[in-house]
gemmi code that builds the backbone of each chain (N, CA, C; Angstrom):
import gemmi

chains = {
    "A": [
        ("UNK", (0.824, -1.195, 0.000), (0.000, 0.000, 0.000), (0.866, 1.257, 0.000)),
        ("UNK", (2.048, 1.039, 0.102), (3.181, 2.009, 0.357), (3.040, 3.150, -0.998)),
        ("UNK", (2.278, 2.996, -1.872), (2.525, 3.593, -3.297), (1.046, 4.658, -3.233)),
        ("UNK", (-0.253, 4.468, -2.137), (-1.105, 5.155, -2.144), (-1.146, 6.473, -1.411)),
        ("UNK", (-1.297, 7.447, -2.658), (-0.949, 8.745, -2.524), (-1.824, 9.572, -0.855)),
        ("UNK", (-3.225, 9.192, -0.610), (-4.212, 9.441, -0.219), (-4.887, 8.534, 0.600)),
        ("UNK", (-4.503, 8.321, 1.546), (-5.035, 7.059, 2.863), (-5.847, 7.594, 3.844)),
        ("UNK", (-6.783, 6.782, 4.456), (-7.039, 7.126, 5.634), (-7.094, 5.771, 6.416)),
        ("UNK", (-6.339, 5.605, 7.698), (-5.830, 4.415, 8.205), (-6.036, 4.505, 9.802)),
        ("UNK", (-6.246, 3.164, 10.065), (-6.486, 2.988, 11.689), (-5.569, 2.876, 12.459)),
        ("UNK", (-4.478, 2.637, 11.827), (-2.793, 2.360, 12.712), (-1.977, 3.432, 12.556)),
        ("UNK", (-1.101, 3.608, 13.591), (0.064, 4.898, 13.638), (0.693, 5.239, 12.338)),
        ("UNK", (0.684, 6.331, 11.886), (1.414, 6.752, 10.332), (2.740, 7.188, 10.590)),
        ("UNK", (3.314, 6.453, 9.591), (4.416, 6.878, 9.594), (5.159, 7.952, 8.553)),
        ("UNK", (5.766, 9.157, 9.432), (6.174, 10.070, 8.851), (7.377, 9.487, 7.774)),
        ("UNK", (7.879, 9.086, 7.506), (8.537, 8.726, 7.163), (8.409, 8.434, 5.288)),
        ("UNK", (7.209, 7.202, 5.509), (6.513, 6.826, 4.380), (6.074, 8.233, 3.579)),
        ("UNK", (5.433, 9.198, 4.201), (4.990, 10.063, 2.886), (6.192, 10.308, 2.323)),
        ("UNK", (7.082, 11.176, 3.246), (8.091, 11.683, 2.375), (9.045, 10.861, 1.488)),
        ("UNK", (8.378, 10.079, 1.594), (9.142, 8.693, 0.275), (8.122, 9.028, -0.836)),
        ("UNK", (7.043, 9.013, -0.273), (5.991, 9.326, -1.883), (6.280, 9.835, -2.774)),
        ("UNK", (6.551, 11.414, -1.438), (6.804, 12.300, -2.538), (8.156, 12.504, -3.276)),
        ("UNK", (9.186, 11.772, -2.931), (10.384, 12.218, -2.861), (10.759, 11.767, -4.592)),
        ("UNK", (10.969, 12.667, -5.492), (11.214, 12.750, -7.018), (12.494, 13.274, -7.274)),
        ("UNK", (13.162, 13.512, -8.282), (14.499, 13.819, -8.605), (13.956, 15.565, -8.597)),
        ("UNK", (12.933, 15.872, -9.322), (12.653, 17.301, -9.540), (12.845, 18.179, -8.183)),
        ("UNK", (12.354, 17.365, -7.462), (11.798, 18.183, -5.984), (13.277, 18.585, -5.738)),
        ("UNK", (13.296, 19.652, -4.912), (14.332, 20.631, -4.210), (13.838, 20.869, -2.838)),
        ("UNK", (12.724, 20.602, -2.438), (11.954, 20.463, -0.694), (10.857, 19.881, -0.597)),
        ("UNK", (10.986, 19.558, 0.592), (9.886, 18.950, 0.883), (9.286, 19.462, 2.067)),
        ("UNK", (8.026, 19.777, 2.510), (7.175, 20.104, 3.747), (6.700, 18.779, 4.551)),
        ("UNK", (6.830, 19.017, 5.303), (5.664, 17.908, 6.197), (4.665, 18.489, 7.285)),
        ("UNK", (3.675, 18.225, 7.263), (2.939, 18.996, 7.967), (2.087, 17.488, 9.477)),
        ("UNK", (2.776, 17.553, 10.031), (1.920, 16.372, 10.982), (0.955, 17.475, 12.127)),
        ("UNK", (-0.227, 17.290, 12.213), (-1.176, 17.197, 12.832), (-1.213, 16.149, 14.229)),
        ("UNK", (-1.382, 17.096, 15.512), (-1.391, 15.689, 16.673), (-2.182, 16.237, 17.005)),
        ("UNK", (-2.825, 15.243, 18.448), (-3.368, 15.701, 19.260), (-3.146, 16.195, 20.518)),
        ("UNK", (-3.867, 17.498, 20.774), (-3.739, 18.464, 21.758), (-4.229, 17.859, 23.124)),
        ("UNK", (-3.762, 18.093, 23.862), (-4.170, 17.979, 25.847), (-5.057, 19.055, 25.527)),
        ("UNK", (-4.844, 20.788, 25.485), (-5.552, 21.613, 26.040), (-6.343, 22.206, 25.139)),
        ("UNK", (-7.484, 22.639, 24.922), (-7.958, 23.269, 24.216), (-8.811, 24.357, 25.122)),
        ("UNK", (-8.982, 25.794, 24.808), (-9.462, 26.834, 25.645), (-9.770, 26.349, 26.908)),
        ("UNK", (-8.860, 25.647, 27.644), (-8.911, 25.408, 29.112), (-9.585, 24.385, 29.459)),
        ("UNK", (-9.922, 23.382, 28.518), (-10.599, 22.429, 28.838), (-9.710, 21.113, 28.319)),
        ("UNK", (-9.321, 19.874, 29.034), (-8.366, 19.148, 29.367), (-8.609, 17.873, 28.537)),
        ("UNK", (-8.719, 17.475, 27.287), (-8.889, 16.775, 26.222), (-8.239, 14.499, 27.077)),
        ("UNK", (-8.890, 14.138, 27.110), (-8.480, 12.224, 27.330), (-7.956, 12.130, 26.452)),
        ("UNK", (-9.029, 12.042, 25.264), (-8.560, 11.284, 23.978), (-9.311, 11.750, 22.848)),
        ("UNK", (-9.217, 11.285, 22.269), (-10.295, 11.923, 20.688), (-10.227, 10.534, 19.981)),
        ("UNK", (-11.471, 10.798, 19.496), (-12.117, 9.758, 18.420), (-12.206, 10.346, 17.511)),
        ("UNK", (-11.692, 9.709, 16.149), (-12.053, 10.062, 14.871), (-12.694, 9.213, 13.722)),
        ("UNK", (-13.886, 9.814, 13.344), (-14.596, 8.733, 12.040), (-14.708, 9.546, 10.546)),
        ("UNK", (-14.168, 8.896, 9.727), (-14.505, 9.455, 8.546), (-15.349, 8.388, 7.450)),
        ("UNK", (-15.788, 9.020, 6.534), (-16.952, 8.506, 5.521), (-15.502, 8.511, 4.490)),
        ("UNK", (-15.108, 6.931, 4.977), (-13.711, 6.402, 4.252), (-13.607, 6.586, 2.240)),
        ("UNK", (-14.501, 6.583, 2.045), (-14.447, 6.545, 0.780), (-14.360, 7.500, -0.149)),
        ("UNK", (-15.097, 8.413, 0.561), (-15.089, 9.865, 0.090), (-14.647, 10.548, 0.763)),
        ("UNK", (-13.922, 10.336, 1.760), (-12.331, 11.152, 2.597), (-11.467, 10.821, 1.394)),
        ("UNK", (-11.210, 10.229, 0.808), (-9.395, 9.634, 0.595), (-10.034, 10.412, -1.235)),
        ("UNK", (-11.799, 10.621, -1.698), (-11.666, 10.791, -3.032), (-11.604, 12.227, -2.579)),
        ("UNK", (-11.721, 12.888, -2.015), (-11.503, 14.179, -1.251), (-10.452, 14.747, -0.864)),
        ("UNK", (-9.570, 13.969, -0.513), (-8.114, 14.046, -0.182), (-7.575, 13.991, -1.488)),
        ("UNK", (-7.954, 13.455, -2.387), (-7.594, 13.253, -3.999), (-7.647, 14.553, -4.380)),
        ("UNK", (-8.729, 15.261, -4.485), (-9.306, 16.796, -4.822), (-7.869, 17.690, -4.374)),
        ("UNK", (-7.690, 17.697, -3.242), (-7.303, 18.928, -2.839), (-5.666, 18.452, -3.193)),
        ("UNK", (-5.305, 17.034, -3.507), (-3.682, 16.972, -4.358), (-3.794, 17.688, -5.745)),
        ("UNK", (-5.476, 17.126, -6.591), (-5.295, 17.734, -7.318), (-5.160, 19.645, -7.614)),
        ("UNK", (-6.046, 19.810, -6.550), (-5.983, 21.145, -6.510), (-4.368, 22.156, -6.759)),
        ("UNK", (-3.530, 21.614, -5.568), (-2.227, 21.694, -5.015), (-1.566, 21.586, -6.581)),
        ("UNK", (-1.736, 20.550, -7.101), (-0.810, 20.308, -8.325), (-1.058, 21.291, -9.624)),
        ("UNK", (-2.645, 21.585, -9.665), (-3.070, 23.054, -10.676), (-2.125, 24.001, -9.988)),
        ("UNK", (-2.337, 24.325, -8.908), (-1.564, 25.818, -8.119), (-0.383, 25.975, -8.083)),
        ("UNK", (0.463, 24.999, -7.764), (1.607, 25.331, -7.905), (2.425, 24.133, -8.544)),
        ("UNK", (2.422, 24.712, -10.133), (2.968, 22.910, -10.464), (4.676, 22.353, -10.069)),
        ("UNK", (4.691, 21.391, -10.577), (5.578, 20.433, -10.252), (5.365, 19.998, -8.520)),
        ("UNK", (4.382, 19.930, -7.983), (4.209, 20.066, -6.824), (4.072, 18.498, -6.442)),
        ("UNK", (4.192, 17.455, -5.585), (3.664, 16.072, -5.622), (2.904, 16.066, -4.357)),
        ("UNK", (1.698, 15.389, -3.923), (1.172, 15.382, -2.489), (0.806, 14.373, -2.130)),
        ("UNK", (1.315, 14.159, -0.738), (0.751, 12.651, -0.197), (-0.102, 13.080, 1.235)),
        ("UNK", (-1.099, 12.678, 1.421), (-1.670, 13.235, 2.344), (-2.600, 11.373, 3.300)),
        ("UNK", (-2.008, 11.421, 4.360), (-2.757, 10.326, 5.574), (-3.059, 10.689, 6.920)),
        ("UNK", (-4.813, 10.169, 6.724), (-5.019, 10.696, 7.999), (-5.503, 9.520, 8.701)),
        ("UNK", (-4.993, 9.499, 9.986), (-5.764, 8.465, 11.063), (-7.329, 8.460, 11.391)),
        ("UNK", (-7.751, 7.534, 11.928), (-8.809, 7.528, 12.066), (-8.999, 6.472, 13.098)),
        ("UNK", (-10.360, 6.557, 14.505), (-10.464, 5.330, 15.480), (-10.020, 6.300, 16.724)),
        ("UNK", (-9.457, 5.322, 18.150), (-9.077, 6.193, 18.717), (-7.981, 6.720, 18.979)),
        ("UNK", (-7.701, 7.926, 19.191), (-6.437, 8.562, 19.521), (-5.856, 9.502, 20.740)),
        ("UNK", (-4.586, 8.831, 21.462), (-4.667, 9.867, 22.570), (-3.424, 10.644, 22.705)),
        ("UNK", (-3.534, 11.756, 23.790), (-2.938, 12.657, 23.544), (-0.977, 12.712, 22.515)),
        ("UNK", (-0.837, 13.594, 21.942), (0.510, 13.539, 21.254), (0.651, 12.451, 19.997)),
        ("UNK", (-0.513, 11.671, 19.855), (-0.701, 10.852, 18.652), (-0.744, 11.715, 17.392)),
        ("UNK", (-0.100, 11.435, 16.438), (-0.296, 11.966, 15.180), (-1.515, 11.384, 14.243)),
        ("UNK", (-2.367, 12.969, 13.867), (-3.640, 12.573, 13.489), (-3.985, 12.529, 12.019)),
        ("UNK", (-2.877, 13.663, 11.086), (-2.762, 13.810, 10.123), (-1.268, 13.849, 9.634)),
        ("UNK", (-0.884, 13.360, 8.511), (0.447, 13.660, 7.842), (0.262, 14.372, 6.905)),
        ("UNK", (0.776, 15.475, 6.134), (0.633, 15.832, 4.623), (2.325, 16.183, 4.323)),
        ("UNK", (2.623, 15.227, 3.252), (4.055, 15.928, 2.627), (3.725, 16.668, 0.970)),
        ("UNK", (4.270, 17.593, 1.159), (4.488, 18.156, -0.458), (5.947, 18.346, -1.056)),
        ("UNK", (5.994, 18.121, -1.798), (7.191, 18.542, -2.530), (7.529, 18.914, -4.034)),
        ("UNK", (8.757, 19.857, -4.073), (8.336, 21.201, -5.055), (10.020, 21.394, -5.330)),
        ("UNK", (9.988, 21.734, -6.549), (11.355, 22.338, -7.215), (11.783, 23.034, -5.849)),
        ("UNK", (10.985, 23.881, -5.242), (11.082, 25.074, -4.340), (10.797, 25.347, -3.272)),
        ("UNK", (11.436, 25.830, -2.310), (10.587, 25.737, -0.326), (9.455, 26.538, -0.775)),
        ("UNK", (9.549, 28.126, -1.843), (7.590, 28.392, -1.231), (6.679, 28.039, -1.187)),
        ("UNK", (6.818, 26.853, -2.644), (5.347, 26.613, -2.978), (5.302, 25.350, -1.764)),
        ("UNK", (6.300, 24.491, -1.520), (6.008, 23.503, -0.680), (5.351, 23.774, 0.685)),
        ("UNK", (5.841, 24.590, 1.382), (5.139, 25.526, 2.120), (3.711, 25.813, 1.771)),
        ("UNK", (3.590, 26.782, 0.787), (2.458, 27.146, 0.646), (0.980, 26.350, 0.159)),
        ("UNK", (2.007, 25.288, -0.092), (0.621, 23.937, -0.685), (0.480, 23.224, 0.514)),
        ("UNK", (1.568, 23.183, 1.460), (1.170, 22.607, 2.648), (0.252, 23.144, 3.372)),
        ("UNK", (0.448, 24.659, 3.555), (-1.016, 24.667, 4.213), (-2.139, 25.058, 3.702)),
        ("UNK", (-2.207, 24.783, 2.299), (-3.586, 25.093, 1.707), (-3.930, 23.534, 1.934)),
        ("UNK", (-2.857, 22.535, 2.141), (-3.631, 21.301, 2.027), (-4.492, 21.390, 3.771)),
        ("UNK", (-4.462, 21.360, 4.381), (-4.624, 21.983, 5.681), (-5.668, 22.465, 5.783)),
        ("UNK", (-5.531, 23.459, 5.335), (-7.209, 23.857, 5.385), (-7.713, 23.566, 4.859)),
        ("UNK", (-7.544, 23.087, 3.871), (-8.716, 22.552, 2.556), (-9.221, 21.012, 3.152)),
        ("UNK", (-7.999, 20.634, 4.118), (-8.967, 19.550, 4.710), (-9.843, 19.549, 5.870)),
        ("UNK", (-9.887, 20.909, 6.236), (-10.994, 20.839, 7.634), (-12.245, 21.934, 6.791)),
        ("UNK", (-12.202, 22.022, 5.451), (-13.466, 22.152, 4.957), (-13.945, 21.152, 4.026)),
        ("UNK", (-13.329, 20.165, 3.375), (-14.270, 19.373, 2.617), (-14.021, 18.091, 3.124)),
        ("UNK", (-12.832, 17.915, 3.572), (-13.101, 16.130, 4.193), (-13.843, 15.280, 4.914)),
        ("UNK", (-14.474, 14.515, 4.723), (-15.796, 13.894, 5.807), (-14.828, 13.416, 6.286)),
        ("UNK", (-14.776, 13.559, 7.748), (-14.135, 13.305, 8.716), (-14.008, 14.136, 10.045)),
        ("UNK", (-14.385, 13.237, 11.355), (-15.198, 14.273, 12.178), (-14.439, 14.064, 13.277)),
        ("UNK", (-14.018, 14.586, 14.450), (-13.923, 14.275, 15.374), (-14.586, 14.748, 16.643)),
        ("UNK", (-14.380, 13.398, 17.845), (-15.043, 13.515, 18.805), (-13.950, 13.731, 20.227)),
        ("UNK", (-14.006, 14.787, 21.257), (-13.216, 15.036, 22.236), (-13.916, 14.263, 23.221)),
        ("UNK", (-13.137, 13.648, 23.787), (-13.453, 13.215, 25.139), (-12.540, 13.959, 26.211)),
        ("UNK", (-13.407, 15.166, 27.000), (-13.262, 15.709, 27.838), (-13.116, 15.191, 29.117)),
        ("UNK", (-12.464, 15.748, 30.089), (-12.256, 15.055, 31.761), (-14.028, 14.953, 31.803)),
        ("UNK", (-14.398, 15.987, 31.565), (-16.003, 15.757, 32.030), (-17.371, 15.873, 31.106)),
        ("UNK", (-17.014, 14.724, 29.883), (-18.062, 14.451, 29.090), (-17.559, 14.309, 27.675)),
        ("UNK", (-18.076, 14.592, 26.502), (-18.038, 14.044, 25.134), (-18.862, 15.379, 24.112)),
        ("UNK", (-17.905, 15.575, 23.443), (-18.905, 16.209, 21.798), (-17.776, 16.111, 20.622)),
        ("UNK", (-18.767, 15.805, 19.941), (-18.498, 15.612, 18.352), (-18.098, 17.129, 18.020)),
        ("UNK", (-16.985, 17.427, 17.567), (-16.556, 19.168, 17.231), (-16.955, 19.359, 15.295)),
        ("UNK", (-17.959, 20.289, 15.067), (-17.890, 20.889, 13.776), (-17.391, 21.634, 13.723)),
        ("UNK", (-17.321, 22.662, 12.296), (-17.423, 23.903, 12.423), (-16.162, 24.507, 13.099)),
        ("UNK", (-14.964, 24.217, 12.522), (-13.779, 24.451, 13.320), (-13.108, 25.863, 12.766)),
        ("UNK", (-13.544, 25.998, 11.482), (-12.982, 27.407, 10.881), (-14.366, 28.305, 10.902)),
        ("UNK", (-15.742, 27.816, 11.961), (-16.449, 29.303, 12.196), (-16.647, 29.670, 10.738)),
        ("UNK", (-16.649, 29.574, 9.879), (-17.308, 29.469, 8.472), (-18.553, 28.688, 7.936)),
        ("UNK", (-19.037, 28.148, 8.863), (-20.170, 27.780, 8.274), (-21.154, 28.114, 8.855)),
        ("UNK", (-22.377, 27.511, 8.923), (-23.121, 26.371, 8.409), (-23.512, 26.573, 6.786)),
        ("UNK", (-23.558, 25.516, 6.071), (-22.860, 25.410, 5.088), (-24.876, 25.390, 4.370)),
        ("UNK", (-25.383, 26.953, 4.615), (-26.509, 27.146, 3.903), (-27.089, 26.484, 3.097)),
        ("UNK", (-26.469, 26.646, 1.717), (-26.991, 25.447, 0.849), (-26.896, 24.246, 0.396)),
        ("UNK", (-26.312, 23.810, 1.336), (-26.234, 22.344, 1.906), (-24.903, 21.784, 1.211)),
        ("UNK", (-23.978, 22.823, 0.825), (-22.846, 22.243, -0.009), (-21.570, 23.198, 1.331)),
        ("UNK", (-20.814, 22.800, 0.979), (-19.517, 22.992, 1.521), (-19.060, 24.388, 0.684)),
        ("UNK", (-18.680, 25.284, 1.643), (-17.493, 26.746, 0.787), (-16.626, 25.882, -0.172)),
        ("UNK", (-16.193, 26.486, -1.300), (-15.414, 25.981, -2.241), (-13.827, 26.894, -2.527)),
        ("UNK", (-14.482, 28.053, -1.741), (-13.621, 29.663, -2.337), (-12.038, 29.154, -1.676)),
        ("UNK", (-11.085, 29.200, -2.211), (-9.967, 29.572, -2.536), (-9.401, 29.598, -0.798)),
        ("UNK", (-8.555, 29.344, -0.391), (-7.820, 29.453, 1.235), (-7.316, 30.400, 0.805)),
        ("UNK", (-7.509, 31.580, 1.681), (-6.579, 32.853, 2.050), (-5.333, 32.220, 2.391)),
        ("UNK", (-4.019, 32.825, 2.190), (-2.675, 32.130, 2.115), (-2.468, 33.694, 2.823)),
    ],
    "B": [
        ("UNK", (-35.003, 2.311, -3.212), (-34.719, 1.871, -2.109), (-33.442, 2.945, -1.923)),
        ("UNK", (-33.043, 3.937, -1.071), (-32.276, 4.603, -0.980), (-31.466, 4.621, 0.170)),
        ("UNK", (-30.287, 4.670, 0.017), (-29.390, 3.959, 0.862), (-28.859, 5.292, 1.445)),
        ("UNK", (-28.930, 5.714, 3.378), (-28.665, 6.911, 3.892), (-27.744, 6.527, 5.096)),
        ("UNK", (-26.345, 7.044, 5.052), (-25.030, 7.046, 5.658), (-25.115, 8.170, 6.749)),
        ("UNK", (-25.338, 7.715, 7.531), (-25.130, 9.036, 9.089), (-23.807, 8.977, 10.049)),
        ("UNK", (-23.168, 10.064, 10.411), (-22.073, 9.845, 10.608), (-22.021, 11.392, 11.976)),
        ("UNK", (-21.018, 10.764, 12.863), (-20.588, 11.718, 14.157), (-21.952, 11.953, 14.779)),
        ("UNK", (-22.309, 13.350, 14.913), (-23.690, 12.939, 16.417), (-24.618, 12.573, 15.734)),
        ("UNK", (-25.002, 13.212, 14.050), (-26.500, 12.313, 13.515), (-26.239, 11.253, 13.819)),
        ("UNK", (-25.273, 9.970, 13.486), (-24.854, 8.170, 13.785), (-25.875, 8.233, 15.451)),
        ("UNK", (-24.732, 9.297, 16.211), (-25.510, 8.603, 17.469), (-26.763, 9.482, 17.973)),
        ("UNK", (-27.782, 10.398, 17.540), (-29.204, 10.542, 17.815), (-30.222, 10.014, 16.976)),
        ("UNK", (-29.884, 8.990, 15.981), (-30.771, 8.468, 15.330), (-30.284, 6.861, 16.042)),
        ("UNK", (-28.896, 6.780, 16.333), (-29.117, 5.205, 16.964), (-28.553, 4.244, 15.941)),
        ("UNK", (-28.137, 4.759, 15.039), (-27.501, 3.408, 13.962), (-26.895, 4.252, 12.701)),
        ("UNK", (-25.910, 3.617, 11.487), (-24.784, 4.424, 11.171), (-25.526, 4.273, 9.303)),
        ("UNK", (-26.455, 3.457, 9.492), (-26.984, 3.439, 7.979), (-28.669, 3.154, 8.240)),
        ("UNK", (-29.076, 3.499, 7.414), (-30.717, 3.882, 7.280), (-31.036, 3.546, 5.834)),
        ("UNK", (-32.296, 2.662, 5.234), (-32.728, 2.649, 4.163), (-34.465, 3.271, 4.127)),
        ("UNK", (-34.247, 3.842, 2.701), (-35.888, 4.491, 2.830), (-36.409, 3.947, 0.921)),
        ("UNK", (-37.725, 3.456, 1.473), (-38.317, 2.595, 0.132), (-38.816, 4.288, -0.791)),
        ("UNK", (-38.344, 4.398, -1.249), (-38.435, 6.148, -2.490), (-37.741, 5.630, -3.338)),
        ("UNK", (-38.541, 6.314, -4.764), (-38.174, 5.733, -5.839), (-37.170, 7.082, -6.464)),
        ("UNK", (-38.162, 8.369, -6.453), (-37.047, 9.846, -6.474), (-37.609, 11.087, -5.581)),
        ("UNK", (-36.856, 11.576, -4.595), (-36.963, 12.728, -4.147), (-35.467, 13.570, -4.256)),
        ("UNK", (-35.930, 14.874, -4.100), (-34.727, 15.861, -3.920), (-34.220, 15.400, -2.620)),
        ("UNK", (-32.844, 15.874, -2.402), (-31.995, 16.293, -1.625), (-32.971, 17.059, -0.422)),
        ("UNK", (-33.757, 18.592, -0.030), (-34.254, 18.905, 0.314), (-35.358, 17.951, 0.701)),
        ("UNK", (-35.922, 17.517, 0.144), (-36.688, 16.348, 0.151), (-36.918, 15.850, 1.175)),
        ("UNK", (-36.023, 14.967, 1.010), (-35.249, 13.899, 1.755), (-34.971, 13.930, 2.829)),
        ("UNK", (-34.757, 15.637, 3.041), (-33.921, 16.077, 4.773), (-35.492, 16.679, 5.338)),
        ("UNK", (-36.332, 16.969, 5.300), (-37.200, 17.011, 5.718), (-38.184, 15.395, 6.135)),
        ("UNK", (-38.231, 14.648, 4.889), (-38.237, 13.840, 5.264), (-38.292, 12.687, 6.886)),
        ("UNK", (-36.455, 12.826, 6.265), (-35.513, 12.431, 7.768), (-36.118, 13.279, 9.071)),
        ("UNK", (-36.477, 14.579, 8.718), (-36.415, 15.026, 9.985), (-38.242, 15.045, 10.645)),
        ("UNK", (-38.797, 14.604, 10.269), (-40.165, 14.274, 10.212), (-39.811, 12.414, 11.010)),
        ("UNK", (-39.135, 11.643, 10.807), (-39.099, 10.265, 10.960), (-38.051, 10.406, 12.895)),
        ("UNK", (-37.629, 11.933, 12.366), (-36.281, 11.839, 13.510), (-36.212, 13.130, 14.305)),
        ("UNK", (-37.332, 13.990, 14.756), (-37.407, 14.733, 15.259), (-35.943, 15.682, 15.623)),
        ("UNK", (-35.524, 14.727, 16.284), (-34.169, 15.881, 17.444), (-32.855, 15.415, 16.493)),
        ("UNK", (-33.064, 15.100, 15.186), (-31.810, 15.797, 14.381), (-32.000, 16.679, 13.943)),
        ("UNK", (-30.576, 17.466, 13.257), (-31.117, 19.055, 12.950), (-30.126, 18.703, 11.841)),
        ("UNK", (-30.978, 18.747, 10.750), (-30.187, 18.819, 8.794), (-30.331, 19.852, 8.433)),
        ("UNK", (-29.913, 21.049, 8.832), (-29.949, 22.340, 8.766), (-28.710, 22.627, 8.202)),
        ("UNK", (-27.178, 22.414, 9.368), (-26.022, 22.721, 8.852), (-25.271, 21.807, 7.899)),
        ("UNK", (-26.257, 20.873, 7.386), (-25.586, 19.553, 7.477), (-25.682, 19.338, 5.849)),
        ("UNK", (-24.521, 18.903, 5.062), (-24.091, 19.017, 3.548), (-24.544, 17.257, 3.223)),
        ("UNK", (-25.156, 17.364, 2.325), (-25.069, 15.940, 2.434), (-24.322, 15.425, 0.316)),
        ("UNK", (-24.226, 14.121, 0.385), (-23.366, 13.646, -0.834), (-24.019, 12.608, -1.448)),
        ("UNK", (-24.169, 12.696, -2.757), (-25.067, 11.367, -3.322), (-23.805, 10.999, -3.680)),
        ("UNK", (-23.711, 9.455, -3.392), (-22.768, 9.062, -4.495), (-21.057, 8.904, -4.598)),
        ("UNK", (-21.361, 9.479, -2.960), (-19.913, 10.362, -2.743), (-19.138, 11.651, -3.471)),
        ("UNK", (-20.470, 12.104, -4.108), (-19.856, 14.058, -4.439), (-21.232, 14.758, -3.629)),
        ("UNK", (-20.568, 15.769, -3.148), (-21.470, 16.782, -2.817), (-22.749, 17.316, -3.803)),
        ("UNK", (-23.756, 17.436, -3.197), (-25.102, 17.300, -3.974), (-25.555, 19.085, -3.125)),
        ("UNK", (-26.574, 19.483, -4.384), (-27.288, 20.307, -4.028), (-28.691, 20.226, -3.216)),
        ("UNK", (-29.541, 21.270, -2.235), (-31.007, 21.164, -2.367), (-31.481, 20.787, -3.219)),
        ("UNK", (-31.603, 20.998, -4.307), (-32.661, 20.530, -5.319), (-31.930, 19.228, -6.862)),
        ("UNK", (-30.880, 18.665, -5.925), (-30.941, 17.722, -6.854), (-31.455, 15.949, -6.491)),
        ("UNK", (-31.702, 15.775, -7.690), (-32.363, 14.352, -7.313), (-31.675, 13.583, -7.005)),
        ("UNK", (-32.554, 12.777, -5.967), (-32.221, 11.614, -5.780), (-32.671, 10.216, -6.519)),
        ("UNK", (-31.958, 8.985, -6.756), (-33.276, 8.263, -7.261), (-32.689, 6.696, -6.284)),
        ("UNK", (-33.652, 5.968, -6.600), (-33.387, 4.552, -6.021), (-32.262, 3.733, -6.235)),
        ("UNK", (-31.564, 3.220, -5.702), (-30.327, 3.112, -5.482), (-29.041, 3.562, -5.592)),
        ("UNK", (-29.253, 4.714, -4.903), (-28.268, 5.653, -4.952), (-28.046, 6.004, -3.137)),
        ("UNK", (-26.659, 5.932, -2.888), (-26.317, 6.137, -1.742), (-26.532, 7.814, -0.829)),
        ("UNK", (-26.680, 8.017, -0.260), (-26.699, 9.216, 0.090), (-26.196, 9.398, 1.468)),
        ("UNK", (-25.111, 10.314, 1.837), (-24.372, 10.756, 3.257), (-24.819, 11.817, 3.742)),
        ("UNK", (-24.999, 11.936, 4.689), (-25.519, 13.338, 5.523), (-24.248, 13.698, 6.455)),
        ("UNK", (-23.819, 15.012, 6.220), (-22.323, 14.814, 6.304), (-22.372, 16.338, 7.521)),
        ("UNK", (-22.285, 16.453, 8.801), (-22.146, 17.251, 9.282), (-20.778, 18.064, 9.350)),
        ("UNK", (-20.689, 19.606, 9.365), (-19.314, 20.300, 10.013), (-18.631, 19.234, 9.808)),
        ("UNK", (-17.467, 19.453, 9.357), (-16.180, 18.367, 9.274), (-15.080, 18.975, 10.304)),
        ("UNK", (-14.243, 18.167, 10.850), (-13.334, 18.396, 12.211), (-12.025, 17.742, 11.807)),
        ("UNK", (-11.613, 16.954, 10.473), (-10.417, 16.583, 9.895), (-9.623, 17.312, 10.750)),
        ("UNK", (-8.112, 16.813, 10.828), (-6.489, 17.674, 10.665), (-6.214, 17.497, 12.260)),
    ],
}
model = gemmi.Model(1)
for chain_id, residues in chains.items():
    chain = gemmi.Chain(chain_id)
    for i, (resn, *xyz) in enumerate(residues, 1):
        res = gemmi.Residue()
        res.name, res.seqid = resn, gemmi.SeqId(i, " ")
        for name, pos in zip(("N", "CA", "C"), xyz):
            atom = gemmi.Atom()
            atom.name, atom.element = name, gemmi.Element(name[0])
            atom.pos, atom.b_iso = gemmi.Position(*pos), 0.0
            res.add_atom(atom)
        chain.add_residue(res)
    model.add_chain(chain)
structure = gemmi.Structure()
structure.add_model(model)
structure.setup_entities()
């Protein structure tokens, strides 16, 4: 499975593996962007987190936004894996590597991949607090998503 | 026969992670009224849903055997 650009997986990811994905003769850098999980969030003391995604259309979604990355800044390559199940604190939740003739664009596709995945990826997570449980939406305060579709517009960089 | 995928708190205030409904074609809109007529204390208000696995509009159809996700706020990364 080592060759799939776009995963979403129940076991520990290894950083390692993307940046093999991406790693081409062209490229001149590479980004990595790992995602963990937080203890604190606005003062409230996080166990563990659960994560579920709608597997099928996460990873064709995760597809989207490589392709996106690769229109924007070409020669760009993207491997993007995210965990899923449970996870506790300091676990890595997401990986994304890019790599690019160049550090800006690698950079800069890294974190459009980033945000572009906490607006279209089905994939949700749940905090388990010292004192209780919620499912978190709505993390970039940009929605509710009116006409029943997801923002599409462009990440401010 | 239309095949409906619920996922994060819809999964757990309806009580189960897939739902079938005997309809041959309704809209999108439809559909979420529907649901929310069968399911009172969900709220498909903020909630994007996907035929097919692409994002679908209010007013596009649905027809019989076609999958459909009700996809709340996403929390990825």
């Amino acid at each position: 499975m080592a060759d799939l650009l776009y995963e979403i997986v129940n076991e520990p990811i290894q950083v390692e593996s993307l940046v093999k994905k991406v790693s081409v003769r062209e490229a001149g850098a590479i980004t990595t962007f790992i995602g963990t999980v937080r203890e604190w969030t606005k003062g409230k003391r996080t166990i563990y987190l659960e994560y579920q995604a709608y597997i099928p259309m996460a990873v064709k979604m995760l597809a989207q936004i490589g392709k996106e990355i690769e229109e924007k800044w070409t020669n760009t390559k993207v491997a993007i894996t995210h965990r899923i199940g449970r996870l506790d604190i300091s676990d890595i939740a997401v990986v994304i590597a890019v790599s690019s003739p160049h550090r800006k664009a690698a950079y800069e596709a890294n974190e459009y991949a980033i945000e572009r995945i906490k607006q279209i990826v089905p994939i949700w997570k749940k905090e388990h607090w010292e004192d209780g449980e919620t499912w978190i939406g709505d993390q970039l305060e940009k929605f509710p998503y009116k006409d029943g579709k997801p923002i599409l517009k462009d990440v401010e960089l | 026969m239309i095949k409906i995928l619920l996922f994060a708190d819809l999964q757990e205030k309806v009580g189960k992670p897939e739902l079938e409904l005997k309809l041959e074609q309704i809209t999108v809109e439809e559909l979420k009224s529907e649901l929310q007529k069968i399911y009172p204390l969900i709220n498909l208000e903020s909630v994007m849903t996907a035929v097919n696995e692409e994002y679908a509009m209010a007013d596009d159809a649905i027809k019989s055997g076609d999958t459909v996700a009700f996809i709340p706020p996403v929390s990825g990364g």
